[in-house]
C-alpha positions in Angstrom: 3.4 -5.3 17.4 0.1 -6.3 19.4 0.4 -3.6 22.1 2.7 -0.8 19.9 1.9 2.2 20.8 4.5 4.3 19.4 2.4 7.0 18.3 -0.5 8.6 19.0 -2.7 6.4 16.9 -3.1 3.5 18.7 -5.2 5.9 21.3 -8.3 5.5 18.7 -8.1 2.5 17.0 -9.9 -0.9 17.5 -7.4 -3.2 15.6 -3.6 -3.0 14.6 -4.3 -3.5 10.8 -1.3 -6.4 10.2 -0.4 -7.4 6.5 -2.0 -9.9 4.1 -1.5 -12.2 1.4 1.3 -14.0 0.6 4.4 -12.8 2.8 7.1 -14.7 0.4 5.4 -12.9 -2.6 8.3 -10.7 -4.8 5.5 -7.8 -5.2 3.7 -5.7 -2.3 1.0 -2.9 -2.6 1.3 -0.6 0.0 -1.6 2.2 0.9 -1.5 4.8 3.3 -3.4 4.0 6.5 -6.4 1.7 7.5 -9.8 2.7 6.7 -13.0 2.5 9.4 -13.6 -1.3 7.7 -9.9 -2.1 7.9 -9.7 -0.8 11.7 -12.9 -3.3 12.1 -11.7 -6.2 10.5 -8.0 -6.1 11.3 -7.0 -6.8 7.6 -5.5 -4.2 5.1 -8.0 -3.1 1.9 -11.5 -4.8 2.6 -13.5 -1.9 2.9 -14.8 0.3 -0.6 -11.0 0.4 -1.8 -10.2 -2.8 -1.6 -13.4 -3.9 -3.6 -11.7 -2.2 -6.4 -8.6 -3.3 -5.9 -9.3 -6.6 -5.7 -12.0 -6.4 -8.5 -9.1 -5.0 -10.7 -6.5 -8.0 -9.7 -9.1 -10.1 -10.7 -9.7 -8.7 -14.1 -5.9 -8.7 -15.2 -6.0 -12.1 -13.4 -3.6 -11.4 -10.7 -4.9 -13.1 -7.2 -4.8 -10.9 -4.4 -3.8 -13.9 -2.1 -0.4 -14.3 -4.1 0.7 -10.6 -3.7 1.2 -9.3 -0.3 0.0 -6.1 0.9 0.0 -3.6 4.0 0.2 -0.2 4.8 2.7 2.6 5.5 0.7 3.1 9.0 -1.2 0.4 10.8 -3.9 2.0 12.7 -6.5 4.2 11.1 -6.0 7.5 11.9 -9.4 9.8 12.9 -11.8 10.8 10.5 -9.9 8.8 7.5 -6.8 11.9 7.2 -3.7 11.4 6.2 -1.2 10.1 8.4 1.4 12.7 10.0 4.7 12.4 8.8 5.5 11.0 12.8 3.4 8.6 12.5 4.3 7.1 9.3 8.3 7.5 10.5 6.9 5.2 14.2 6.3 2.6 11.2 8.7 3.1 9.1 11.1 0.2 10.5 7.6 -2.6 10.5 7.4 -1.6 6.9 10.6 -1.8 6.0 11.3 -4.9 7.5 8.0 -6.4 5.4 9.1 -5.0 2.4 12.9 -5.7 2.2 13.1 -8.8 0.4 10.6 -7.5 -2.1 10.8 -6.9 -6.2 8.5 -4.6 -7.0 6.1 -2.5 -4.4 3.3 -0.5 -5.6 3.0 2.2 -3.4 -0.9 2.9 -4.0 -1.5 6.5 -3.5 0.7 10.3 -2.9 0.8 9.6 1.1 2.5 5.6 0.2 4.6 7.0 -2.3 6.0 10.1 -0.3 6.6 7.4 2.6 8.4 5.3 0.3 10.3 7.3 -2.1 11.0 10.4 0.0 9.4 13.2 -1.4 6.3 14.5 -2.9 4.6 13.4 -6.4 2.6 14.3 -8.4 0.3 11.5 -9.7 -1.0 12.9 -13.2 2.1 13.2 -14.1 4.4 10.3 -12.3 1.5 7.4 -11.9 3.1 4.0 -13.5 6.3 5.9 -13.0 9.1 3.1 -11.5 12.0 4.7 -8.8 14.5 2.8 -7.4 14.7 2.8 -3.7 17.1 1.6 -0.9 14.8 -0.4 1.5 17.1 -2.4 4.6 19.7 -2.1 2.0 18.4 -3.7 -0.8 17.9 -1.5 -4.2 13.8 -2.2 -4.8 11.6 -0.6 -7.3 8.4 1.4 -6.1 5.6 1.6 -8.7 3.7 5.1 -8.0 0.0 4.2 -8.4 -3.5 5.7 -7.7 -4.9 4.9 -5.1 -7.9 3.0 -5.8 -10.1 5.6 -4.0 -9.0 7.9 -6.5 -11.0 5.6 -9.4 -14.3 6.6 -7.7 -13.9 9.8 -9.4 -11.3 9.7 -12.1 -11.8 7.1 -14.8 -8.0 8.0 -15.7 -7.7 6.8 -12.5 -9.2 3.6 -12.7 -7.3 3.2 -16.1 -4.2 4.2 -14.4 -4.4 1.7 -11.5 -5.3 -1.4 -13.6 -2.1 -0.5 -15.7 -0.4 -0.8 -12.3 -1.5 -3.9 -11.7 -0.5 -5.2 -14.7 2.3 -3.7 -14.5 3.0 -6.2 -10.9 1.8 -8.9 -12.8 4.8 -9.4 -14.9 7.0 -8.9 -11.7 4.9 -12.3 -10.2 7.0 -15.7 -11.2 5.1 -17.6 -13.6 3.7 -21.2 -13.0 
C-alpha cells in the first residue's frame, strides 16, 4: 500500500491517507476521500470535518480512538472533488478487506454511501437509514450519514449526524 499507484491519484498526493482508530473495533466510519489536512498529516478526518466529527463523538460520549475509521479512497483527489468511480473501484478491495469483519459502518456522506451500497441516495430522505450489504462475504449493515461537512451549513445536518453517532454507539460492546 506505501507505493500503490493504482490510479491516477497517487500522481498528486503527499501522503497515502491509511486508517485510524481501533482496527478490532465492530463499528467503522468511512468518508469519501482525504482532505488537503488529511493528505498532510497522513491520518483520515483531522482537518475542519473531523473537528466536528470528533466534537460530536465526544458529546454522545463515543471515543474516536475505539471506533475505526478510513475512507473509500486514500489519496486526496485535486481541488477537494469527488472521487471518480475508477478510482474508488482501485480501492475497493483495501476497503473491503478493512471493513469485512465489521458490525455496523457509517458510510459518512452520498460519495461513501454510493461506494458502499451500490447506488445513489438521497440524504434528506435516506440519512439514519440502515442497508444491509455483502462486504468479503459477510452480510454488514451500512448506516447512511451526512457527512460532517454537510453540518457547516445544515443544522438538520448536524442533528442528523449526531443521531448517527449515536446510532454506532449502541453497536460498540459495553464495558
Amino acid at each position: 500500500m506505501i507505493s500503490c499507484e493504482d490510479c491516477p491519484l497517487c500522481e498528486g498526493r503527499q501522503n497515502i491517507v491509511m486508517p485510524d482508530g481501533d482496527p478490532q473495533s465492530p463499528v467503522a466510519f468511512v468518508g469519501e476521500a482525504p482532505g488537503a489536512d488529511e493528505d498532510r498529516l497522513g491520518k483520515p478526518f483531522v482537518g475542519k470535518s473531523g473537528k466536528v466529527l470528533s466534537r460530536l463523538m465526544e458529546e454522545v460520549g463515543l471515543a474516536r480512538s475505539s471506533v475505526f475509521i478510513t475512507n473509500t479512497v486514500k489519496c486526496r483527489p485535486p481541488n477537494n472533488r469527488d472521487p471518480t468511480s475508477k478510482e474508488m473501484e482501485a480501492c475497493y478491495p483495501r476497503l473491503e478487506q478493512e471493513l469485512k469483519d465489521r458490525k455496523l459502518i457509517i458510510a459518512l456522506g452520498r460519495s461513501a454511501a454510493k461506494d458502499l451500497i451500490g447506488r445513489d441516495v438521497k440524504m434528506g430522505s435516506e440519512a439514519n437509514t440502515m442497508i444491509p450489504v455483502m462486504i468479503a462475504g459477510n452480510e454488514i449493515k451500512v448506516l447512511i450519514a451526512y457527512h460532517p461537512a454537510a453540518t457547516f451549513y445544515s443544522r438538520k445536518a448536524l442533528e442528523s449526524l449526531k443521531n448517527s453517532i449515536e446510532i454506532a454507539k449502541e453497536y460498540m460492546p459495553s464495558k
